[in-house]
PDB file of N, CA, C and O in Angstrom:
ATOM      1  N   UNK A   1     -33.876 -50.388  24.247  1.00  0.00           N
ATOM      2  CA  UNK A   1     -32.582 -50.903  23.814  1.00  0.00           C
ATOM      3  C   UNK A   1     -32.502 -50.829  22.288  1.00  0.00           C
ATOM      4  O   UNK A   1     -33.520 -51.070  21.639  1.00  0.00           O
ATOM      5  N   UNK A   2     -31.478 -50.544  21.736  1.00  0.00           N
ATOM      6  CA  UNK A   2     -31.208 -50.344  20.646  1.00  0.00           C
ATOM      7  C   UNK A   2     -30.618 -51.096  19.819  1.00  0.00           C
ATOM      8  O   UNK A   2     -29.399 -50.921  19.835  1.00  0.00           O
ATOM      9  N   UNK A   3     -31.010 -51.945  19.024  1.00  0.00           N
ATOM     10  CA  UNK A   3     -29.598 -52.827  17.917  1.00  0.00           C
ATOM     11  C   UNK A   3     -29.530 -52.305  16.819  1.00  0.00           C
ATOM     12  O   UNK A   3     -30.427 -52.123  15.996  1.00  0.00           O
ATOM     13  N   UNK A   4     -28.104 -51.966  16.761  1.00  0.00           N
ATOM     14  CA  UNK A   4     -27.359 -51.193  15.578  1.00  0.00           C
ATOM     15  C   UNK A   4     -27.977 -51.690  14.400  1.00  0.00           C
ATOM     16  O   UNK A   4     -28.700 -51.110  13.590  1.00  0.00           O
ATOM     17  N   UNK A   5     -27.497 -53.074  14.449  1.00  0.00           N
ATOM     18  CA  UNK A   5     -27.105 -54.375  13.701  1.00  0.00           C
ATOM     19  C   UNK A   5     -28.862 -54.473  12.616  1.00  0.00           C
ATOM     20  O   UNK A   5     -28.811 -54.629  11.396  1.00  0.00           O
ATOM     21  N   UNK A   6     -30.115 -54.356  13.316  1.00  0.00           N
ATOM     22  CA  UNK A   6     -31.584 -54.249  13.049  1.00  0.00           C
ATOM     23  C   UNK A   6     -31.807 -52.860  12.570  1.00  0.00           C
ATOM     24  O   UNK A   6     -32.920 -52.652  12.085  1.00  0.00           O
ATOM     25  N   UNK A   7     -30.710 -51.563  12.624  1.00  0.00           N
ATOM     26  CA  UNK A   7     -31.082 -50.025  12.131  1.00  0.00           C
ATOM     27  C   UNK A   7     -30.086 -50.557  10.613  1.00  0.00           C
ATOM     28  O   UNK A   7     -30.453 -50.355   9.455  1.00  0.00           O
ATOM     29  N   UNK A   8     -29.016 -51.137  10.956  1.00  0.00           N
ATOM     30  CA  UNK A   8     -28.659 -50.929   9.459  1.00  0.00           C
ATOM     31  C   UNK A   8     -29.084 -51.860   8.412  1.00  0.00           C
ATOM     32  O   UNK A   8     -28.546 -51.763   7.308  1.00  0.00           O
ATOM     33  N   UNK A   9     -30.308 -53.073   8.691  1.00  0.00           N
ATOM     34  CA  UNK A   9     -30.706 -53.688   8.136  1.00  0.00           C
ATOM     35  C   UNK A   9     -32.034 -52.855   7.377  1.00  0.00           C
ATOM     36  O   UNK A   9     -32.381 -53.185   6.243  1.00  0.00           O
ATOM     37  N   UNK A  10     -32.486 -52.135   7.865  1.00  0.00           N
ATOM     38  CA  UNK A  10     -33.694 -51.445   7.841  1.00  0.00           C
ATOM     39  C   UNK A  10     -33.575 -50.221   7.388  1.00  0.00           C
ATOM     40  O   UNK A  10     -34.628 -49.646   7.112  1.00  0.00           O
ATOM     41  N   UNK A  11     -32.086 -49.376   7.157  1.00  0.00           N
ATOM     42  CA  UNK A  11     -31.864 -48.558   6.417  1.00  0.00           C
ATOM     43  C   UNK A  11     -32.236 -48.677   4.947  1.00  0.00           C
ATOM     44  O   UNK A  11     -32.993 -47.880   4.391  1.00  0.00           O
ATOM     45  N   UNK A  12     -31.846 -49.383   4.542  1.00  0.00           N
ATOM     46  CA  UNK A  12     -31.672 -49.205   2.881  1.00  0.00           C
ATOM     47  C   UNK A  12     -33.547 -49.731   2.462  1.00  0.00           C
ATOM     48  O   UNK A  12     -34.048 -49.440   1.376  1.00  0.00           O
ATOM     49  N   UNK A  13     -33.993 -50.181   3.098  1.00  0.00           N
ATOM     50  CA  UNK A  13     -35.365 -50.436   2.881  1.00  0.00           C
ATOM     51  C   UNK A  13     -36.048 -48.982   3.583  1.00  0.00           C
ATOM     52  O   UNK A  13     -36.814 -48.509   2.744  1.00  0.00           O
ATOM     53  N   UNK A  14     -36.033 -48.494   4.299  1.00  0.00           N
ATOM     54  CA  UNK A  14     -37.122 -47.156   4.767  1.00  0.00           C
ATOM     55  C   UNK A  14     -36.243 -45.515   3.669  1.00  0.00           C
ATOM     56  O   UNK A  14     -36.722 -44.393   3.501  1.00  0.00           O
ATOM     57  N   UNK A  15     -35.054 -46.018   3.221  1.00  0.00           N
ATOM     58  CA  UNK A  15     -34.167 -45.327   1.943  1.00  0.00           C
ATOM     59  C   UNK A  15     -35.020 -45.467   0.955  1.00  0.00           C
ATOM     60  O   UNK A  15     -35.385 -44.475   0.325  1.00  0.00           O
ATOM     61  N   UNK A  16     -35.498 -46.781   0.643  1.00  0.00           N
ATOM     62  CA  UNK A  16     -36.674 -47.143  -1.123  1.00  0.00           C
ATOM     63  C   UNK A  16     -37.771 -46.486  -0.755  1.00  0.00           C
ATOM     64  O   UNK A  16     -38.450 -45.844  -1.556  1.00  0.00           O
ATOM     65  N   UNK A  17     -38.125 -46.630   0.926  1.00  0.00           N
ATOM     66  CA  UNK A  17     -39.206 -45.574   0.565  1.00  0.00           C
ATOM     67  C   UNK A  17     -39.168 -44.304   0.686  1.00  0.00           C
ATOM     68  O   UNK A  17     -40.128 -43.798   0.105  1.00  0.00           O
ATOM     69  N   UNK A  18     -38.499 -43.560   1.175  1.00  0.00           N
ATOM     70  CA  UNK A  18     -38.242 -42.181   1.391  1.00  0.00           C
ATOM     71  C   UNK A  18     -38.221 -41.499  -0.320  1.00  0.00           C
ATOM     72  O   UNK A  18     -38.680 -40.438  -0.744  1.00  0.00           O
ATOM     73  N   UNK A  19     -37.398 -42.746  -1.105  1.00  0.00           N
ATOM     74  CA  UNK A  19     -37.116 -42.426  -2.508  1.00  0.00           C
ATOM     75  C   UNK A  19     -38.159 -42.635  -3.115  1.00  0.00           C
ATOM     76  O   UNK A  19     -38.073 -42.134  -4.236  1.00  0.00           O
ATOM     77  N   UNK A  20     -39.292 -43.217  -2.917  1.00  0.00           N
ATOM     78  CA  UNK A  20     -40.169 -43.432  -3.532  1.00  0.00           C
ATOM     79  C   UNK A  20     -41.287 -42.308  -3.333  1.00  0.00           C
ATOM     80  O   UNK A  20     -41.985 -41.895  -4.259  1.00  0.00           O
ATOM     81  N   UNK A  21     -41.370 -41.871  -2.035  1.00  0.00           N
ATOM     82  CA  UNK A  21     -41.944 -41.080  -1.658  1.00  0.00           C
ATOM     83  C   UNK A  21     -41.747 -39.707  -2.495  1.00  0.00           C
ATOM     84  O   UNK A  21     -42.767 -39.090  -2.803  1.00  0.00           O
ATOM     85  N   UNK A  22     -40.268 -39.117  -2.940  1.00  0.00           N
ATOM     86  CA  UNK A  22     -39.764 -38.207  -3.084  1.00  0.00           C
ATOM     87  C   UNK A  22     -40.041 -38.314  -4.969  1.00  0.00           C
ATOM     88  O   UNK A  22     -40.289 -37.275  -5.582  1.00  0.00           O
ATOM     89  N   UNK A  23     -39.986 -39.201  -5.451  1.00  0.00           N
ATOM     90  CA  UNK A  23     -40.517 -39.580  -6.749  1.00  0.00           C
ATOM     91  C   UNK A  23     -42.005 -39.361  -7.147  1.00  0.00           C
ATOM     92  O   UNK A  23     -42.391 -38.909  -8.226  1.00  0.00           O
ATOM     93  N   UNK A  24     -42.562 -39.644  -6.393  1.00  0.00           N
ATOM     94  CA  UNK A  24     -44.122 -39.545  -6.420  1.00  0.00           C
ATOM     95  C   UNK A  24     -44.336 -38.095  -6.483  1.00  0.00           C
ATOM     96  O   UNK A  24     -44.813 -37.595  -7.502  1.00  0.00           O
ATOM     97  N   UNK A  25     -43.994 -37.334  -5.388  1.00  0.00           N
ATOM     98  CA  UNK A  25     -44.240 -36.088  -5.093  1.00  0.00           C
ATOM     99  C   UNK A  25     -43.590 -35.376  -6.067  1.00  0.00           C
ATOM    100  O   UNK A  25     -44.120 -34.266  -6.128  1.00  0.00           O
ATOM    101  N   UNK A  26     -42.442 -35.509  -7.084  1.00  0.00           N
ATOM    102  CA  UNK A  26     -42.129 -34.894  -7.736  1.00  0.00           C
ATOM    103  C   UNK A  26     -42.605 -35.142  -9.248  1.00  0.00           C
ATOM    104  O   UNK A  26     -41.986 -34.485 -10.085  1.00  0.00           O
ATOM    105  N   UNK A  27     -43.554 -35.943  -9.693  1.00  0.00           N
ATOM    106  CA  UNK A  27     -44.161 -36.404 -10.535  1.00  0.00           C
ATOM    107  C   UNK A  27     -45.626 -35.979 -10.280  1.00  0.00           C
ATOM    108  O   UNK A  27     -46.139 -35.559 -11.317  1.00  0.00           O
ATOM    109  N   UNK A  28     -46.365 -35.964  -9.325  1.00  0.00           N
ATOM    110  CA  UNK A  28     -47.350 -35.011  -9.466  1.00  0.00           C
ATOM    111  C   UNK A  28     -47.313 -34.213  -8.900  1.00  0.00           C
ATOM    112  O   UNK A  28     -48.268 -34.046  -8.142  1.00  0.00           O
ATOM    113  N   UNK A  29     -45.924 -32.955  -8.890  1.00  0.00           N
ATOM    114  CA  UNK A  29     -45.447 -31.469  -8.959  1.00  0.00           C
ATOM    115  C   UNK A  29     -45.393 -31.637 -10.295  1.00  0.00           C
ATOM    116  O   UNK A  29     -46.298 -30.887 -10.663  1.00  0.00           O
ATOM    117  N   UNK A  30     -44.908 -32.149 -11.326  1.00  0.00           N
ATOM    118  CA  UNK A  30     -44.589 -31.739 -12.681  1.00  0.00           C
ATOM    119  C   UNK A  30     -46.275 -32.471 -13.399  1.00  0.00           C
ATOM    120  O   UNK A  30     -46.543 -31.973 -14.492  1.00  0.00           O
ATOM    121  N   UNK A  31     -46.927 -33.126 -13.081  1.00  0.00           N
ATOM    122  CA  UNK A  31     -48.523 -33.318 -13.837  1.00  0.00           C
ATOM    123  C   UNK A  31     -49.120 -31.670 -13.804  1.00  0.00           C
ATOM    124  O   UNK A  31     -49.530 -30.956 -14.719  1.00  0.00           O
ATOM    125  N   UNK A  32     -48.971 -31.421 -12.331  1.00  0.00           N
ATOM    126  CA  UNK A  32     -49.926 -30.214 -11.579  1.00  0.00           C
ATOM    127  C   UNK A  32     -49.495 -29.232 -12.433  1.00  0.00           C
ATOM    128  O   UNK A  32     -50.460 -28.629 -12.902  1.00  0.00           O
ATOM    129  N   UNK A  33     -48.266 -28.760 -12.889  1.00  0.00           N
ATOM    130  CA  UNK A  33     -47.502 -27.994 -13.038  1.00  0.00           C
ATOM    131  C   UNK A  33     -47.916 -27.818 -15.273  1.00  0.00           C
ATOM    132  O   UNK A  33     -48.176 -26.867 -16.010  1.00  0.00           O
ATOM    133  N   UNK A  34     -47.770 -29.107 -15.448  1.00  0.00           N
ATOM    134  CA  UNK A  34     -48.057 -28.998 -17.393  1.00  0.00           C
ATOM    135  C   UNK A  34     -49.270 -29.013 -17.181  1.00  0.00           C
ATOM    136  O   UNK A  34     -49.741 -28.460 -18.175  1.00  0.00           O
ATOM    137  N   UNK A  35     -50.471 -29.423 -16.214  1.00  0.00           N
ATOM    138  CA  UNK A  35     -51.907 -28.862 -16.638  1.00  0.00           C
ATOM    139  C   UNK A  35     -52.061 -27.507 -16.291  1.00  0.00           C
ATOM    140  O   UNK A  35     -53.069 -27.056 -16.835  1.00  0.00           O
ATOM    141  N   UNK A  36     -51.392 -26.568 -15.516  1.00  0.00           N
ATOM    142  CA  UNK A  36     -51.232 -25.486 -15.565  1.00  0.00           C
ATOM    143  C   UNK A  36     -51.443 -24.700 -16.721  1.00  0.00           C
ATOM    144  O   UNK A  36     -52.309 -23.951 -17.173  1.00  0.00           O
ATOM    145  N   UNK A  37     -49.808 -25.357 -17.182  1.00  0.00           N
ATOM    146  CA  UNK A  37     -49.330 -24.712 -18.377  1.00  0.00           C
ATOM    147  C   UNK A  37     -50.565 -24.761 -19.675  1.00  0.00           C
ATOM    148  O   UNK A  37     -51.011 -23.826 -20.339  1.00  0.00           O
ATOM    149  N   UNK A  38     -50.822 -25.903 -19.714  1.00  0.00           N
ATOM    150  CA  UNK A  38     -51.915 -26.312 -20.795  1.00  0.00           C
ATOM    151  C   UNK A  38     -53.026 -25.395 -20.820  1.00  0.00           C
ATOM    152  O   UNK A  38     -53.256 -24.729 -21.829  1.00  0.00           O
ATOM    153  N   UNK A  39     -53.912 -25.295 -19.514  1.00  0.00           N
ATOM    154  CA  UNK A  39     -55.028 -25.035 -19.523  1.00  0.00           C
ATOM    155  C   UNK A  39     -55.288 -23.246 -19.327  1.00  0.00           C
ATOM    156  O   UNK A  39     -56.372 -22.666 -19.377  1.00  0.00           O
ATOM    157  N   UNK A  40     -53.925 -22.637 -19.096  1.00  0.00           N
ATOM    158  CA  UNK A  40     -53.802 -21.403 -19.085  1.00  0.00           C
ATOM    159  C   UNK A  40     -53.628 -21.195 -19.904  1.00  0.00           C
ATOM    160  O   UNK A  40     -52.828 -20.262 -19.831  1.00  0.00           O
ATOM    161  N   UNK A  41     -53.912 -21.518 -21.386  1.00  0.00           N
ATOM    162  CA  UNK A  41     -53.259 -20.661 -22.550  1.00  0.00           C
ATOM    163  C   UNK A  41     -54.372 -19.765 -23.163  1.00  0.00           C
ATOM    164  O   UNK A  41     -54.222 -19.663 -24.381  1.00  0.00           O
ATOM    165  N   UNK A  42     -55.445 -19.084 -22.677  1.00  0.00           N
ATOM    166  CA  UNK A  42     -56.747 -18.175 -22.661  1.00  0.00           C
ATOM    167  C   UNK A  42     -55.572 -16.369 -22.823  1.00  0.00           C
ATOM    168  O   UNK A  42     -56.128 -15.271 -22.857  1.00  0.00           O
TER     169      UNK A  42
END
């Protein structure tokens, strides 16, 4: 059984993490990415 009423309470909280998730991952894409840059300069 399903309550709407308990999905839209629980939206905007599993939203902070999806966003948080998506923050993280794009912050160490751009670390990974300037030690690249850095350590390739040979």
């Amino acid at each position: 059984m399903l309550h709407m009423d308990l999905l839209m309470q629980s939206l905007p909280i599993m939203g902070n993490g999806m966003l948080g998730i998506f923050i993280v991952t794009g912050v160490i894409i751009g670390v990974v990415t300037l030690l690249n840059k850095i350590t390739s300069g040979e």
